[in-house]
C-alpha positions in Angstrom: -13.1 -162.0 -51.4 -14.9 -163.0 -48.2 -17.7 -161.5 -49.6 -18.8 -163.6 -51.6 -19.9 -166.6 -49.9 -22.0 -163.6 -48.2 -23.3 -162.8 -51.7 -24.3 -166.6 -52.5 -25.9 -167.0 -49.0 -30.0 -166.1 -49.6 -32.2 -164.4 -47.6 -33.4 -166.6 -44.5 -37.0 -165.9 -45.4 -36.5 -166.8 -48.4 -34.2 -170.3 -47.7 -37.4 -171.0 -45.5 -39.9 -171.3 -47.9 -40.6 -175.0 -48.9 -39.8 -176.3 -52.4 -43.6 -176.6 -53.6 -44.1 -172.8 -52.9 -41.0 -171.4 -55.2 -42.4 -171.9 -58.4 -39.4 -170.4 -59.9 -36.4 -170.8 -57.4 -33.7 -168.2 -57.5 -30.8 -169.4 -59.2 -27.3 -168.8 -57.3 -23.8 -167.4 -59.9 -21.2 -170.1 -59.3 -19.0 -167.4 -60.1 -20.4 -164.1 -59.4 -17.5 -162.5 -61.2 -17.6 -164.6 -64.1 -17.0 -167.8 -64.8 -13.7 -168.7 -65.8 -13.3 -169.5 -69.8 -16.4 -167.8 -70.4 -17.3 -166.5 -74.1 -19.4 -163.9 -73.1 -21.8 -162.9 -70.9 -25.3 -164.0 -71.7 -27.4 -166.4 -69.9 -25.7 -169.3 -71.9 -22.4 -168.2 -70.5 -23.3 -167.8 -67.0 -23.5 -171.1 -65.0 -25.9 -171.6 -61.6 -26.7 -173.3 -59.1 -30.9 -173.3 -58.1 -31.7 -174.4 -54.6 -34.6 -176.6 -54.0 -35.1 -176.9 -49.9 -37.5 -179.6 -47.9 -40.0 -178.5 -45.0 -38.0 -180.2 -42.8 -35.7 -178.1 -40.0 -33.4 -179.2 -37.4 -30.2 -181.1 -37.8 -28.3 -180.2 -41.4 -29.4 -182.1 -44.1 -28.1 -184.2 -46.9 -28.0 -182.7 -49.7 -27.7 -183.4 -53.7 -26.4 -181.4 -57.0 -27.9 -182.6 -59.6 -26.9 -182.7 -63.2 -29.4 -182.8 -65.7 -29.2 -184.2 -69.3 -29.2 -183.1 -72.4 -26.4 -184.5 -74.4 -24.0 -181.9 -73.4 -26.1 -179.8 -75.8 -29.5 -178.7 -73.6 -30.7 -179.7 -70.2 -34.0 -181.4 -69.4 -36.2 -180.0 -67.0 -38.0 -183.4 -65.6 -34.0 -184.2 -64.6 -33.7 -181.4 -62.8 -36.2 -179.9 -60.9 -38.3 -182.9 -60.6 -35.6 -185.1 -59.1 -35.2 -182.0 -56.9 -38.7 -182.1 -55.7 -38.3 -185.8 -55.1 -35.1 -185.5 -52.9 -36.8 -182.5 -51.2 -39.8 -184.9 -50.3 -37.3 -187.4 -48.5 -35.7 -184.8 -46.1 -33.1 -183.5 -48.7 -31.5 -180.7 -50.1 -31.3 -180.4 -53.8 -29.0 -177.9 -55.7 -29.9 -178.2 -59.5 -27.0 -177.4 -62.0 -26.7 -175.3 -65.0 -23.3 -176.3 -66.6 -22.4 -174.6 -69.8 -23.4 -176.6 -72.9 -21.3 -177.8 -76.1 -24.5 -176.4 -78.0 -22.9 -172.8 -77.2 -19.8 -173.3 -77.6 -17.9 -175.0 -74.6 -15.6 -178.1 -74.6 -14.3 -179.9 -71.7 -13.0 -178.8 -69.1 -15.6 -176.1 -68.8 -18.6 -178.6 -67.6 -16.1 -180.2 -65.1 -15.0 -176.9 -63.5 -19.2 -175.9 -63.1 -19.5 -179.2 -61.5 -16.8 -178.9 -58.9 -17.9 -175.6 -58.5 -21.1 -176.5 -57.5 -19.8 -178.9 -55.0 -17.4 -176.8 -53.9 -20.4 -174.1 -53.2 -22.5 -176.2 -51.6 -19.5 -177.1 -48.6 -18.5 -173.6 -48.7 -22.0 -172.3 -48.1 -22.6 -175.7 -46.0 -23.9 -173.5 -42.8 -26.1 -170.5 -44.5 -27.4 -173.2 -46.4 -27.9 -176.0 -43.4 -26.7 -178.6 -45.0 -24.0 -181.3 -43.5 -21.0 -180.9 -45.6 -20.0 -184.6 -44.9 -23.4 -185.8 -47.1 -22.9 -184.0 -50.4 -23.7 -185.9 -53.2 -24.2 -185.5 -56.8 -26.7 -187.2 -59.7 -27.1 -187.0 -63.0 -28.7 -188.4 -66.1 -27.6 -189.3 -69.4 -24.5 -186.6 -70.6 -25.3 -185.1 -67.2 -24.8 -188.7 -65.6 -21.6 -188.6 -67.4 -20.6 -185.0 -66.4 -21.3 -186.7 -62.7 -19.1 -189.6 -63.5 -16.5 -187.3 -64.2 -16.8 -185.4 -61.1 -16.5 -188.9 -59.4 -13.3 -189.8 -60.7 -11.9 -186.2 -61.6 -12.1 -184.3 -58.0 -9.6 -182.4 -56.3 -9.2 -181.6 -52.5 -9.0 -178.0 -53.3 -6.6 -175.1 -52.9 -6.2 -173.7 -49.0 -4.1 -171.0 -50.4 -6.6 -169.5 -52.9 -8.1 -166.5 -52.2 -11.6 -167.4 -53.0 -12.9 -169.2 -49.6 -15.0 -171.7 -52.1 -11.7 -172.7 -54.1 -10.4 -173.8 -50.8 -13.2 -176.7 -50.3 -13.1 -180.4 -51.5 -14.7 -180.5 -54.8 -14.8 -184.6 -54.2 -18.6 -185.7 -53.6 -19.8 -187.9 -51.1 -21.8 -190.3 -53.0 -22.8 -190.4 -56.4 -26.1 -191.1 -58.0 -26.1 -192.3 -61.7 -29.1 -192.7 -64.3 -28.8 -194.5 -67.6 -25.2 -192.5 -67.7 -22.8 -191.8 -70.1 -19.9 -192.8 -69.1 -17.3 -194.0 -71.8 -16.2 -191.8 -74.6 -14.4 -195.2 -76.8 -16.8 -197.3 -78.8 -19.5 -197.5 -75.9 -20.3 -193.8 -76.0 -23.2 -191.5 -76.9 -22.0 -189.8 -80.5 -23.7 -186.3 -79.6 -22.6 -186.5 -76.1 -19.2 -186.8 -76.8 -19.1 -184.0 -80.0 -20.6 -181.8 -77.5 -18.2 -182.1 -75.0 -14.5 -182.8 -76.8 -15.4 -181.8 -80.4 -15.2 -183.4 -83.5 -11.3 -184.9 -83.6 -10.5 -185.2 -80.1 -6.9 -186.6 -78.9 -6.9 -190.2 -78.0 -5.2 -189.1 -75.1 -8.4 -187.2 -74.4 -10.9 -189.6 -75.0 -9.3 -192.1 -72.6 -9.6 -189.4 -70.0 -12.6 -188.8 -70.1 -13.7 -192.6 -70.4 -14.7 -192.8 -66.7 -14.5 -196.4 -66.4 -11.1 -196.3 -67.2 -10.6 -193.5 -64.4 -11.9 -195.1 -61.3 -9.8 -195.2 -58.0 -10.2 -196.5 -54.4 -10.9 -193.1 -53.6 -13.9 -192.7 -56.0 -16.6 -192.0 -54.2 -19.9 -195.1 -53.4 -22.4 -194.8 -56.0 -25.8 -195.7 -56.8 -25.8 -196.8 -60.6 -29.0 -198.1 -62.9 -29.7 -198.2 -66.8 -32.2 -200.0 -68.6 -31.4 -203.0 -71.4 -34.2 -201.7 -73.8 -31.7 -198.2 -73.7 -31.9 -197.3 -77.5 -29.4 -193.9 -76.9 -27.3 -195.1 -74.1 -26.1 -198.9 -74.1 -26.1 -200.5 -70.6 -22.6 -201.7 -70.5 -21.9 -197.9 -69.9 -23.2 -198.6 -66.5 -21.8 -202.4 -66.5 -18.3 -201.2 -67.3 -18.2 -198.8 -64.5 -19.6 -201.1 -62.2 -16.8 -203.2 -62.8 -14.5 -200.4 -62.4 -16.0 -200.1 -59.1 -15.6 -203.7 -57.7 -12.0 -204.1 -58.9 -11.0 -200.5 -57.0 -13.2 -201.9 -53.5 -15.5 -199.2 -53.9 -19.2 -199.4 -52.7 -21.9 -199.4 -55.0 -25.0 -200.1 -55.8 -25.9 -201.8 -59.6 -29.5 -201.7 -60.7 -30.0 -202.9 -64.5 -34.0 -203.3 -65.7 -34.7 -204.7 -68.4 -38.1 -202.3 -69.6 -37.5 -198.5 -69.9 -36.9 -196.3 -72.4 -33.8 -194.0 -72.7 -34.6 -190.7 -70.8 -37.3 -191.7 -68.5 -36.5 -189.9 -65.3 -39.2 -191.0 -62.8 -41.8 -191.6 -65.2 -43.9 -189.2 -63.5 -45.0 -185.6 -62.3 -44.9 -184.9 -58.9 -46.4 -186.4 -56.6 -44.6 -189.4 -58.5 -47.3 -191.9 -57.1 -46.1 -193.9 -60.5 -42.3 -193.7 -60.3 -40.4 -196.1 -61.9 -39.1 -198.6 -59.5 -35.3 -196.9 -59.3 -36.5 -194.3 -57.1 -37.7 -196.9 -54.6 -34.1 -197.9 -55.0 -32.1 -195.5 -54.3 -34.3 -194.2 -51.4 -33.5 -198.1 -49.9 -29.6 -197.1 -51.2 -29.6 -193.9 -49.2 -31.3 -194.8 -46.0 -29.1 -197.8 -45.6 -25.9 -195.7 -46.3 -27.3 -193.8 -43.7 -27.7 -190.2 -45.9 -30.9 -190.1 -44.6 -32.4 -191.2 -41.8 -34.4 -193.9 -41.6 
C-alpha cells in the first residue's frame, strides 16, 4: 500500500513550475483505486485533488483545499482555481477539490469522505509536496462552504491501524475559510443545496446533522467567515448562526458581514484581482495575524 503516496507524489519538475505557467494543472486521484461508494467509473465518479503551487521555495508552506460551489450539483470554476491563484500569490499552496456531485447521483456521506480525503492527502503527502502539515486549511463557497463547514465540525483523527498510510492522518483542518456558506440544512438552508446532498425526504435525524451550526465544538477548528446582507440564494444568518456557534464553544473566528454583494461573487475579479472585493483584503489581514503566513 506504501505505494501509493509514491503514486500521488508528482514529478519534481513538474511540482516546480509556478501556478501561472500550468494552464491546466494535473489533477491528483484521491483514491487511486477507486473511490469508495463509487457508481461507476467515469470522470463524475472519480474525485481529485489539482495542485496549484506559488514561486516561492524554502521553508514548507501553508497550504489550502478548496471547495468550490455549485449547490452540491456543479462546481464553479472562478471558486476554484481563481481563489487558487490568489492563495498562490500570497506564498500559499492551494489544492482545488473535485467532490462528487448530487447532480450524479451522490448523497451525503460521499462529499464528506472526498473532503477528508483531501485533507488527509495533503498531510500524508505533506513532504513531496512541501507543505507544513500543521497549516492545512480548507475554503469553500456556497454548498462548497457548506461541504467545508462540515469538514470543520465532522473530522476524525484518523485510523493508525489502516493499511492505507493516508487513512492514518488527521482529516481535522487547521483553519477554515468560509464564503457566503451554507451552512444549516433547517429552515435557513439553500433548497437545491440540501436535495443535492440528503435527497428529497431526509430523516430529521439527518438534517440536524448536517446543520453545522448545531455541530460546533471547542475542538472546531478558527475560522474566517463572511456573507453579504443583499445575499438573494444564501441568507446571512447562515454565517451569523455559526458564528454564534463559534463564540459559545471559545473558538477563534473571524466575522465579516457586507452589506453590498451579490450571492456567488468570488473575488469579483480575474486575476491579477486588482478589483477584489474587500474580503480578500480580509482574510489576507486574518491569515497573517494568525500567523499562516508570514508577515
Amino acid at each position: 500500500m506504501h505505494r501509493l503516496i509514491i503514486s500521488l507524489c508528482l514529478s519534481t519538475a513538474l511540482l516546480a513550475l509556478p501556478a501561472s505557467a500550468q494552464s491546466d494543472p494535473p489533477a491528483v486521484k484521491l483514491w487511486p483505486e477507486g473511490a469508495p461508494g463509487a457508481l461507476g467509473t467515469t470522470d463524475n465518479d472519480i474525485p481529485t485533488l489539482t495542485p496549484f503551487l506559488p514561486n516561492k521555495t524554502g521553508s514548507p508552506l501553508a497550504a489550502v483545499v478548496v471547495c468550490p460551489g455549485g449547490g452540491y450539483g456543479g462546481l464553479a470554476p472562478h471558486e476554484g482555481k481563481d481563489y487558487a491563484l490568489w492563495l498562490n500569490a500570497r506564498g500559499m499552496a492551494a489544492y482545488v477539490l473535485k467532490y462528487r456531485l448530487g447532480s450524479h447521483g451522490y448523497r451525503h456521506p460521499r462529499m464528506l469522505e472526498d473532503a477528508a480525503r483531501a485533507v488527509r492527502m495533503t498531510r500524508a503527502n505533506a513532504s513531496a509536496w512541501g507543505v507544513d502539515p500543521s497549516r492545512i486549511g480548507i475554503m469553500g463557497s456556497s454548498a462548497g462552504g457548506h461541504l467545508t463547514s462540515t469538514l470543520l465540525t465532522h473530522f476524525d483523527a484518523g485510523n493508525p491501524a489502516a493499511a492505507d498510510p493516508i487513512d492514518q492522518k488527521s482529516s481535522r483542518p487547521d483553519f477554515g475559510i468560509l464564503c457566503y456558506a451554507v451552512i444549516s440544512m433547517g429552515p435557513l438552508t439553500h433548497q437545491g443545496s440540501k436535495n443535492n446532498l440528503l435527497g428529497n425526504d431526509p430523516s430529521p435525524d439527518l438534517v440536524k446533522l448536517l446543520s453545522n451550526e448545531l455541530q460546533v465544538t471547542p475542538q472546531t477548528p478558527p475560522t474566517f467567515l463572511w456573507h453579504t446582507v443583499e445575499d438573494k440564494a444564501v441568507k446571512v444568518e447562515n454565517a451569523l448562526e455559526f458564528a454564534a456557534a463559534l463564540r459559545r464553544n471559545g473558538v477563534p473566528f473571524d466575522l465579516h458581514i457586507y452589506q453590498n454583494g451579490r450571492h456567488g461573487i468570488g473575488l469579483n475579479d480575474k486575476p491579477p484581482f486588482a478589483q477584489a472585493h474587500p474580503w480578500s483584503k480580509d482574510l489576507e489581514f486574518w491569515l497573517r495575524e494568525r500567523k499562516i503566513i508570514a508577515n
